[in-house]
N, C-alpha and C positions, 0 to 999 in steps of 0.2 A: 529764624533759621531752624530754629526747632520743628515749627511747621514742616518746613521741605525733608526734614530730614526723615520725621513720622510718617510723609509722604509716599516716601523713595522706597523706604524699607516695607510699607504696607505693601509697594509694587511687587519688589522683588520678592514677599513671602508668597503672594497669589500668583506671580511665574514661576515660584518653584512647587508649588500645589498642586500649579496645572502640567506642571511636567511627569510631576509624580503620579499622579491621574492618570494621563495617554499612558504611562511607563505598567499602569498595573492594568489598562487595558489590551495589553500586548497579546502575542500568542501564550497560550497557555503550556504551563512546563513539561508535558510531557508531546507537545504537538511537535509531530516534525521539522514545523518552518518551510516548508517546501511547499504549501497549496500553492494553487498557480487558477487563472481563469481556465474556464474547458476547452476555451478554443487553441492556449499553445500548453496544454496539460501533455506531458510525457506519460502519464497511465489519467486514464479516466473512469470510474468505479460510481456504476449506476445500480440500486438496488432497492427492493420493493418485496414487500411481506412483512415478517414479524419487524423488519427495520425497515426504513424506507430514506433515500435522499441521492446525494450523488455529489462523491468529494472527487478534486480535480486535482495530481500532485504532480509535481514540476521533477522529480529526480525521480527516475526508474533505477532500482538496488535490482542487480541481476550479478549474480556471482558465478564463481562456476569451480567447482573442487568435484575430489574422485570419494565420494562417499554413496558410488551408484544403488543409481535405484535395481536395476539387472546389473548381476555380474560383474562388478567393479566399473561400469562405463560413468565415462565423466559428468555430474550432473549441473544443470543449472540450478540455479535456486533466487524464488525471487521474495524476498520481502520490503513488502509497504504499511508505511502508516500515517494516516492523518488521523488522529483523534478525534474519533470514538472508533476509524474503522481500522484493522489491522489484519492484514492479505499476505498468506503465504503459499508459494506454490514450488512443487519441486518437480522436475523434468529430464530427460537426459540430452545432453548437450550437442548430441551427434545428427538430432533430428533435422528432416527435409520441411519445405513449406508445404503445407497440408492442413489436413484435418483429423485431428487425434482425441481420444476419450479421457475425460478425466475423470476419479473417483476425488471423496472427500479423504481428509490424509488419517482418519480412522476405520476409512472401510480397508483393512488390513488382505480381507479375503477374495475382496474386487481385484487387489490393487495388480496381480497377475493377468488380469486381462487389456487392463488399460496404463495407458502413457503416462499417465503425470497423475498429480495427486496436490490438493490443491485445502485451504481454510481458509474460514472469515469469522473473525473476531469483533465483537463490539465489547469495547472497553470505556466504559460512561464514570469515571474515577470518581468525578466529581457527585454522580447520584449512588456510588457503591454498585453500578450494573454493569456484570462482565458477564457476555454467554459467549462459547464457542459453538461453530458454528461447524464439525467437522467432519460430519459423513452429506453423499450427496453425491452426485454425478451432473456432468456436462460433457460438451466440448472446447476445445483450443483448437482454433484456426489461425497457424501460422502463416503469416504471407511474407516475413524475413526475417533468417534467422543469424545473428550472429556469429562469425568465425574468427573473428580478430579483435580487439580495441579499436572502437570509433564506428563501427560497425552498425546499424541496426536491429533492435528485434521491435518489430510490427507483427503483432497477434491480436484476437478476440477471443475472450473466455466468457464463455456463456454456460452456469451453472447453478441450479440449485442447492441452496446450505441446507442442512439440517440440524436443529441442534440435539441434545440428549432428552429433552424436555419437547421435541416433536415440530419446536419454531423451524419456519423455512425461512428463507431469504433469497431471491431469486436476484441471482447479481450479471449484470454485462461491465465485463473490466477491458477497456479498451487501452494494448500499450503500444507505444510509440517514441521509441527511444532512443539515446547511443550507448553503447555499453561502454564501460571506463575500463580503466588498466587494471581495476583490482576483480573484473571479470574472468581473466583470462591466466592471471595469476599461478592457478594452482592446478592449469588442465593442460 
C-alpha cells in the first residue's frame, strides 16, 4: 500500500509542476492579452527600421473626450499595446473618410498644419529598452469613421517614427474595429 500511495502522490506533484510551468508560460504581466492572429486582428501594426515585426491586437481602445486638439472640438484618441509595442494617436472626432496628415505628437510646431498626431513606443521591460518614438510624419486614410457606439473606424496609418536619438521606424497600423460605449461617452 505504501507503494501506490508514493505512487499517486509522485503523480499529483508532477501535475502540479506542470501546471505551474504552462501557468508561468502565460502572457506576460504587462501584455495586454488582447493579441489575436492578423487575419481577425482589430488593429494590425506592421514595422520595420530601428524595430522591426508585426503584432496583431484583437481590441481597438478608441475614446473620444473634448480635450481638442483645435479649438475645444471633440477628440478621439486611441491607444494600443501589445508588449514591446505601444501606439498612441490623437484626432478630431468630427472628421470625414479621407486622407489626412499626421505629425509625431512632439513635432508641437507641425502640429497646426496637420490633423492628428500620432507615437510609437517600444517598451522591452524585460531588457531595460524603452525608446519613444515621437516626432515624424505620415498619413491617415480613413475609409469609416465612427458616430455612434457599435459603429466602425476602418483607417490606414502610414508613418514614419523618429526617435530623439535619430532611430526611424517606419510603421503601417492597419485598424479595423467597433467602437464601444466608452467611446462616445464624453463627446
Amino acid at each position: 500500500m505504501r507503494a501506490t500511495y508514493s505512487k499517486k502522490l509522485g503523480i499529483l506533484l508532477l501535475a502540479l509542476f506542470a501546471v505551474l510551468t504552462l501557468a508561468a508560460c502565460g502572457p506576460d504581466a504587462g501584455d495586454s492579452g488582447d493579441t489575436a492572429d492578423a487575419g481577425d486582428a482589430e488593429v494590425l501594426i506592421s514595422f520595420t527600421g530601428a524595430r522591426e515585426g508585426e503584432v496583431a491586437i484583437n481590441n481597438l481602445s478608441l475614446y473620444c473626450g473634448n480635450e481638442g486638439m483645435r479649438n475645444s472640438v471633440d477628440t478621439f484618441e486611441i491607444y494600443m499595446f501589445d508588449m514591446p509595442v505601444v501606439l498612441n494617436m490623437r484626432m478630431p472626432a468630427d472628421l470625414e473618410p479621407g486622407t489626412y496628415s499626421v505629425v509625431g505628437s512632439d513635432d508641437r510646431a507641425d502640429l497646426a498644419g496637420a490633423t492628428a498626431s500620432a507615437s510609437f513606443e517600444w517598451r522591452d521591460m524585460g531588457n531595460n529598452d524603452r525608446v519613444n518614438y515621437d516626432s515624424g510624419a505620415g498619413e491617415l486614410a480613413i475609409e469609416q469613421i465612427p458616430g455612434a457606439q457599435g459603429e466602425q473606424f476602418v483607417a490606414t496609418l502610414t508613418m514614419d517614427f523618429t526617435s530623439e536619438d535619430g532611430e526611424t521606424v517606419s510603421t503601417t497600423i492597419e485598424f479595423d474595429g467597433d467602437a464601444g460605449s466608452q467611446s462616445f461617452d464624453d463627446c
